[in-house]
C-alpha positions as CSV (number, residue, x, y, z in Angstrom):
1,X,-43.4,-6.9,65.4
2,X,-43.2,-3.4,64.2
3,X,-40.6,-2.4,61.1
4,X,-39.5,0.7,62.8
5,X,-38.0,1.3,66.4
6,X,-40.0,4.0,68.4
7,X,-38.2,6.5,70.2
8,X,-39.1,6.8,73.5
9,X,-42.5,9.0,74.7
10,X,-43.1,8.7,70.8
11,X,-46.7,8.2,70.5
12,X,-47.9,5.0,68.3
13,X,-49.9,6.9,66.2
14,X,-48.1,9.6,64.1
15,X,-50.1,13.3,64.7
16,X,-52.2,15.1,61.8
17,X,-49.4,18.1,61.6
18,X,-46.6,15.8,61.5
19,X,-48.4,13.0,58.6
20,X,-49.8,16.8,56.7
21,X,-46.0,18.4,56.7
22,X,-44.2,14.5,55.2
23,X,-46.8,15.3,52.5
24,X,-44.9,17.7,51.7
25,X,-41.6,16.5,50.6
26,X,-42.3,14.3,47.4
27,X,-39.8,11.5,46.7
28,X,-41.0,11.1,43.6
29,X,-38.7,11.6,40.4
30,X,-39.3,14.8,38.1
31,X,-39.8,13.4,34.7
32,X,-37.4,13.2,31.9
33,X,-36.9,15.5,29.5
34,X,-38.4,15.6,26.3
35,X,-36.6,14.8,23.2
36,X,-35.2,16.9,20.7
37,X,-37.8,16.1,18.1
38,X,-40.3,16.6,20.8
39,X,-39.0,19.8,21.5
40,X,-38.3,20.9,18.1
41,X,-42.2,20.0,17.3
42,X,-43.3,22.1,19.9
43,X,-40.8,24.9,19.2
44,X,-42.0,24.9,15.7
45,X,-45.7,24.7,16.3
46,X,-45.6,27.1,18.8
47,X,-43.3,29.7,16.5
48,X,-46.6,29.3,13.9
49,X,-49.7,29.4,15.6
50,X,-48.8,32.5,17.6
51,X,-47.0,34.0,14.3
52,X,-50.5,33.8,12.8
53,X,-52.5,34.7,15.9
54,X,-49.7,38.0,16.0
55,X,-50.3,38.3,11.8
56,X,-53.9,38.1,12.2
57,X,-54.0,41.0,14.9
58,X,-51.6,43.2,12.9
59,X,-54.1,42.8,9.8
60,X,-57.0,43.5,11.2
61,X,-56.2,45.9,14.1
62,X,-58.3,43.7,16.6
63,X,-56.7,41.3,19.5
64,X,-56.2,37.7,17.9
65,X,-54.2,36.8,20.6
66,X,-53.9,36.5,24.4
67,X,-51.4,35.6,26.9
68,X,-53.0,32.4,28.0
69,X,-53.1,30.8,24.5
70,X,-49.2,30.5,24.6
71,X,-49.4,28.0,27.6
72,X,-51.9,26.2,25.1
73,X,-49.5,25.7,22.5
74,X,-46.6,24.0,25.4
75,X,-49.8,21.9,26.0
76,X,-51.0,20.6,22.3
77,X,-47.2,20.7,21.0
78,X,-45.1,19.2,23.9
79,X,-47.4,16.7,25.8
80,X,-50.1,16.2,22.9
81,X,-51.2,13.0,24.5
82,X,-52.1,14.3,28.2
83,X,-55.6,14.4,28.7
84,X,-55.3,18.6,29.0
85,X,-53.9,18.9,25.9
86,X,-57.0,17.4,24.1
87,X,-59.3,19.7,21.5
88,X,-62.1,19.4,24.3
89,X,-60.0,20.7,27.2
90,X,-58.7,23.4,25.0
91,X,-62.0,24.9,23.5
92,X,-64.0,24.2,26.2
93,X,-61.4,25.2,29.0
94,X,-61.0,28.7,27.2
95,X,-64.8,29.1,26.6
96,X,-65.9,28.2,30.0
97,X,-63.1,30.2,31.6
98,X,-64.0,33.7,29.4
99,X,-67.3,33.1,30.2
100,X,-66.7,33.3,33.6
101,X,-64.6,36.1,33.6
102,X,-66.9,38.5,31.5
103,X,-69.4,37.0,33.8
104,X,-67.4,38.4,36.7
105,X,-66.4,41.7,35.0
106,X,-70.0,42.3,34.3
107,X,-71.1,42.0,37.2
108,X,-68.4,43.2,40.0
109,X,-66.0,45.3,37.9
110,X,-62.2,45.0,38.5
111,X,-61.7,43.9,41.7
112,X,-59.8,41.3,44.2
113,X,-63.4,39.9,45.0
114,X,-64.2,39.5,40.7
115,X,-60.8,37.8,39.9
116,X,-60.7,35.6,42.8
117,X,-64.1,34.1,42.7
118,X,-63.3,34.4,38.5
119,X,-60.8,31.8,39.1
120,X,-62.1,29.8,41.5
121,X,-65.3,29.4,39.6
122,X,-63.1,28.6,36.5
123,X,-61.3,25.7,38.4
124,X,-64.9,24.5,39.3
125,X,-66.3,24.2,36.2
126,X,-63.7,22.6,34.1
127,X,-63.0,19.9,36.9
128,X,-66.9,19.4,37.1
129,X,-67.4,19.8,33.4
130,X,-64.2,17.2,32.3
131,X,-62.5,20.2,30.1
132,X,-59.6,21.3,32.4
133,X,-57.3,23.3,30.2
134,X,-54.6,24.5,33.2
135,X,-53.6,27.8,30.8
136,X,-57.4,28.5,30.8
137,X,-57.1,29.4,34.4
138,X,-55.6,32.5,33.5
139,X,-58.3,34.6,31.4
140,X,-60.5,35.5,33.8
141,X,-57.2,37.7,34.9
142,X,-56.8,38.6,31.4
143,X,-60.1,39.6,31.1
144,X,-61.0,41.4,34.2
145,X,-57.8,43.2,33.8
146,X,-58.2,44.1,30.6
147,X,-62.1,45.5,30.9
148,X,-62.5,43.4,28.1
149,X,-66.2,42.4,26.5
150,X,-68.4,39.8,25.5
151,X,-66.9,39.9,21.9
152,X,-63.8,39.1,24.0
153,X,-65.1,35.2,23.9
154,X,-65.2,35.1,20.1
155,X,-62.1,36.4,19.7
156,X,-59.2,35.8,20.9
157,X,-61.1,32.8,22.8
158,X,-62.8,31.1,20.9
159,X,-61.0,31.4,17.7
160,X,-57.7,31.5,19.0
161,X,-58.6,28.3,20.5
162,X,-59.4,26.6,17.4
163,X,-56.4,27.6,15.7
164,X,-54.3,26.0,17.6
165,X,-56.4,23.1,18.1
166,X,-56.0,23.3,14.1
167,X,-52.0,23.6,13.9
168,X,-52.0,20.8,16.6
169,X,-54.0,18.4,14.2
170,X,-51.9,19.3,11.3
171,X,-48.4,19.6,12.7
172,X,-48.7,17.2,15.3
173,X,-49.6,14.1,12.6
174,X,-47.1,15.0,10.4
175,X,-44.7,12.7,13.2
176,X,-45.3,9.2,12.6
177,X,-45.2,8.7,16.4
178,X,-48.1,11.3,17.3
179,X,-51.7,10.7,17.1
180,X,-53.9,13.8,17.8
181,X,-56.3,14.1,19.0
182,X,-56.7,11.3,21.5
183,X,-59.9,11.8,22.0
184,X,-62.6,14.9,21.1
C-alpha cells in the first residue's frame, strides 16, 4: 500500500518539471554560526594578511593585492579544515584561474565572450585538476577587466597566494584546536 493518498487524475509517476522545481526548496538546516574565537581568528588573520598585502603595495608602488584574495582569507581563517581552504586549492586555484584569464585576455581582449568562457574554463579546471578555490573564480574578471599581464600571475597571484597560505600556517596553529594544513 502506498504512504501517500493520490488525488484524483493525479498521475502515479510525479512529472520531470514538478520533481526539478521540489529540488528547489531545500529543507535542510543552514549551519551554525561560528564561535567567537573562530571568528575573532579569522577577523584577525584576515586584518594581517591583507594589512601586509595593502603595506607591500604602498612600498613598492606595484599591486600586491587583489580583490579575490580577501575571500581567500574567509576561507583559510574561518573554515581552515574544508577541503577549499587547503594550501593546494589556494595556490593552485589562483594559479590556474590567472592563467586562464591572461590566457583569455590575450587572446580575445575584454569582452563578454573572454570573461565568460574565462570562468567557465576556470570552474573546469580546478574541479578536473582537484584545486577548487571558489574565490579563484573571480580573477579571470579581475584580470580581463583590468587589461592586466602575464607578470599579473606572479604578483598579486601567486605571491599573494602564498602569503596567506603563510599567515594561515602561522596564525591558524597558534589555536590548540586547529591543525593546518589538512592536507598539501
Amino acid at each position: 500500500m502506498a504512504d501517500f493518498v493520490r488525488l484524483e487524475g493525479e498521475s502515479e509517476k510525479t512529472s520531470p518539471i514538478k520533481t526539478y522545481i521540489s529540488k528547489m526548496k531545500g529543507g535542510g538546516h543552514a549551519p551554525s554560526r561560528t564561535n567567537f574565537a573562530d571568528a575573532i581568528t579569522g577577523a584577525i588573520g584576515g586584518l594581517i594578511c591583507i594589512s601586509v598585502l595593502l603595506w607591500l603595495t604602498n612600498y613598492t608602488g606595484a599591486p600586491w593585492l587583489m580583490a579575490s584574495l580577501g575571500g581567500s582569507c574567509v576561507l583559510v581563517f574561518v573554515v581552515w579544515n574544508a577541503p577549499l581552504s587547503q594550501p593546494r586549492n589556494i595556490i593552485g586555484g589562483h594559479l590556474i584561474s590567472a592563467f586562464i584569464g591572461l590566457i583569455m585576455y590575450t587572446l580575445l581582449g575584454t569582452s563578454i565572450v573572454s570573461i565568460s568562457i574565462g570562468v567557465g574554463l576556470t570552474i573546469f579546471f580546478m574541479a578536473l585538476l582537484g584545486i577548487i578555490h571558489p574565490p579563484a573564480g573571480a580573477n579571470p574578471i579581475i584580470i580581463i577587466l583590468g587589461g592586466y599581464g602575464w607578470s599579473y600571475l606572479v604578483m598579486p597571484v601567486l605571491i599573494g597566494a602564498l602569503i596567506i597560505v603563510f599567515f594561515g600556517l602561522i596564525i591558524n596553529n597558534l589555536r590548540e584546536t586547529r591543525k593546518y594544513p589538512l592536507f598539501w
